[in-house]
N, C-alpha and C positions, 0 to 999 in steps of 0.2 A: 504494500500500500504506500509506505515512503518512496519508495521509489517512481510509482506512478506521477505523482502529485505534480511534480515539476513541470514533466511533458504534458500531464493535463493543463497546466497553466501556460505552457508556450502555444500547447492548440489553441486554448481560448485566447488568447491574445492575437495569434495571427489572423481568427476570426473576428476580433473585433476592427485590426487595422483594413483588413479588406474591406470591412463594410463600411468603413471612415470614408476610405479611397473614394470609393463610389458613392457616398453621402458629399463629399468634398464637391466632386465633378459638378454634381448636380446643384447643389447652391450656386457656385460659381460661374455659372452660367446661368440663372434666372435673373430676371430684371429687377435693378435696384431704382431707390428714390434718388441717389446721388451718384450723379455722372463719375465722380473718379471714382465709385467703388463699383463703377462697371467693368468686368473681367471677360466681358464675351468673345475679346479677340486671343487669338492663338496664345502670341506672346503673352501675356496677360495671364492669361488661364497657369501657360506652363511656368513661368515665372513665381504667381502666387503659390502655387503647388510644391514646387520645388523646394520656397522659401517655408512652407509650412510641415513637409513630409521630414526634411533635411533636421530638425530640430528631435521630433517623432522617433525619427531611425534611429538619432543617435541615442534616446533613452532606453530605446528597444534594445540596443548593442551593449547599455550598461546593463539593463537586466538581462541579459544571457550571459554575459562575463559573471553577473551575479549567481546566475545560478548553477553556470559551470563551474565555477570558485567552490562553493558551495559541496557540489560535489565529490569532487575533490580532497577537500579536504572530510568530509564524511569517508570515502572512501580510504583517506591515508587511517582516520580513526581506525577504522576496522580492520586495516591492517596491522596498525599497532596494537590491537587487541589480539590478532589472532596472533602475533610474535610472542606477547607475554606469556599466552594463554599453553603457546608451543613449550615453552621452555619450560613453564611450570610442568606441565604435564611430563615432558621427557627427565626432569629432574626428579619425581616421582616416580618413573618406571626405573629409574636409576636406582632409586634408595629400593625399590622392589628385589630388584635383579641383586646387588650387594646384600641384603637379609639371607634371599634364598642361597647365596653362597657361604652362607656361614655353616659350618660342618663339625662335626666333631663323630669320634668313634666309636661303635655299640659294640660290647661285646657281650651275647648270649649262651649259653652254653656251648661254651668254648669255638661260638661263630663269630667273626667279625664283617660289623657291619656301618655302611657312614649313612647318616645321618644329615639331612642336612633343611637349610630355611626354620620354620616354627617349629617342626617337630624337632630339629637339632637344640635351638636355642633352649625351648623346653625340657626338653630332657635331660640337658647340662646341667639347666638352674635347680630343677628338683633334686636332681641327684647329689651336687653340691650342695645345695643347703642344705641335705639330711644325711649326707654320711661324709665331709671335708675330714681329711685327716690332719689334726691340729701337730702335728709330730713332722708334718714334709717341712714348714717354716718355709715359705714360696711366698713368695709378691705375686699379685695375681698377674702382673702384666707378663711373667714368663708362661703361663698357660698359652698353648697355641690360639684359641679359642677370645684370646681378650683383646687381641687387632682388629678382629672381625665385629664384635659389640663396639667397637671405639666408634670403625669407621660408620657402623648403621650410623650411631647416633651425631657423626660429625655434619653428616649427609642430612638427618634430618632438620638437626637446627641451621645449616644451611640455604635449606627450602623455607624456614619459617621466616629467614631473612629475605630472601627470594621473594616472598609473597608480599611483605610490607613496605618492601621500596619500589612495587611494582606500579605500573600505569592506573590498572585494574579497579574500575568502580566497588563500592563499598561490600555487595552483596555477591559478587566471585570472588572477592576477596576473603570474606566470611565463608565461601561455598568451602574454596579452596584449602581455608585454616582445618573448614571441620573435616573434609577428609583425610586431612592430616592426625589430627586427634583420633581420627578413626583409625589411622593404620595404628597407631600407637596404643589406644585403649585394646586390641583387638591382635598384635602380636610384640607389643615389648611390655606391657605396664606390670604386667603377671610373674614375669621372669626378671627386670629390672628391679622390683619390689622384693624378691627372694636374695635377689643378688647382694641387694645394697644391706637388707637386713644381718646377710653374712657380715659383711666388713665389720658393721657394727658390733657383729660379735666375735671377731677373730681380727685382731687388730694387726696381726703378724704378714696378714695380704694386703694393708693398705698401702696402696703407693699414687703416682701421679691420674694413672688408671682409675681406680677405686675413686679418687676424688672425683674425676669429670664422671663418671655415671651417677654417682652419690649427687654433685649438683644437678644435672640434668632431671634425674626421677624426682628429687626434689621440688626444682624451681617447674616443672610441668606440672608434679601433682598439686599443688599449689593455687594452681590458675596462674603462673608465668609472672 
């Protein structure tokens, strides 16, 4: 429908100047009460016309720069909506694809097996918080498994900066946050909250590691 409107308006207007045209013609050649404002000779006719069309055209030619202008820059909008809108979304299939690559190793009756994305990260953080053995004296950042948590979460406050220095009206901007909260409520908050409650209780794994997650499930669960 926006997009209609314009071209409706240029029709209607060049239907109005045509019927000027020939509303013009026709005055201008009917008889007046005063001799100089008689126009019935050629020169005359086309002269008056000329002098009156010439004015006409030219406001006609600001309102179509006006409203090519117009689109224009309507059309650059929308481009820079769909750039934002790209980057956010591909920084999101990012932070997807890095989750699903976190892994770690199952071993079943005497089967080994990897593990990897939610079910990895799960199964890590249960297992650790309920049988850590306080006797290894390990900083968690030598665990294979604690680069892979780093960078989710580097990735994801990333994107929440991504989102708030964006072009982006207020309500894709909200759309965008809560899908974020969503990926968060829905595969980290579960296993970040076991995680962090370790530290708290085995002080021997804190280190630079420990602290940035410890801030992050914090200052998230928080409301930021």
């Amino acid at each position: 429908m926006k997009d209609k409107l314009p071209l409706l308006k240029i029709f209607l207007l060049t239907i109005v100047l045509l019927l000027l045209s020939f509303v013009c013609v026709y005055l201008f050649t009917e008889p007046v009460f005063w001799d100089r404002l008689n126009l019935t000779s050629t020169s005359s006719i086309g002269d008056t016309i000329g002098g009156i069309t010439a004015p006409l055209l030219g406001i006609i030619s600001v309102i179509f720069l006006y409203l090519t202008l117009n689109r224009q820059i309507d059309s650059i909008n929308d481009q820079k909506l769909k750039n934002e809108s790209d980057i956010i979304f591909m920084l999101l299939n990012q932070l997807e694809v890095e989750y699903n690559q976190i892994y770690m190793n199952n071993t079943s009756k005497d089967i080994t097996t990897k593990l990897y994305g939610h079910e990895a990260l799960t199964k890590y953080a249960n297992s650790i918080f309920k049988y850590y053995n306080t006797a290894e004296e390990r900083k968690f950042s030598t665990y294979y498994i604690a680069d892979s948590i780093l960078l989710v979460i580097r990735s994801f406050k990333l994107i929440e900066e991504r989102i708030k220095m964006s072009n982006l009206n207020d309500e894709l901007k909200s759309m965008f946050t809560l899908k974020l909260e969503t990926f968060y409520q829905c595969k980290l908050q579960d296993s970040l909250y076991k995680l962090c409650n370790l530290f708290e209780r085995v002080e021997l794994l804190n280190d630079s590691y420990t602290e940035e997650i410890k801030e992050f499930e914090k200052r998230f669960n928080s409301g930021k």
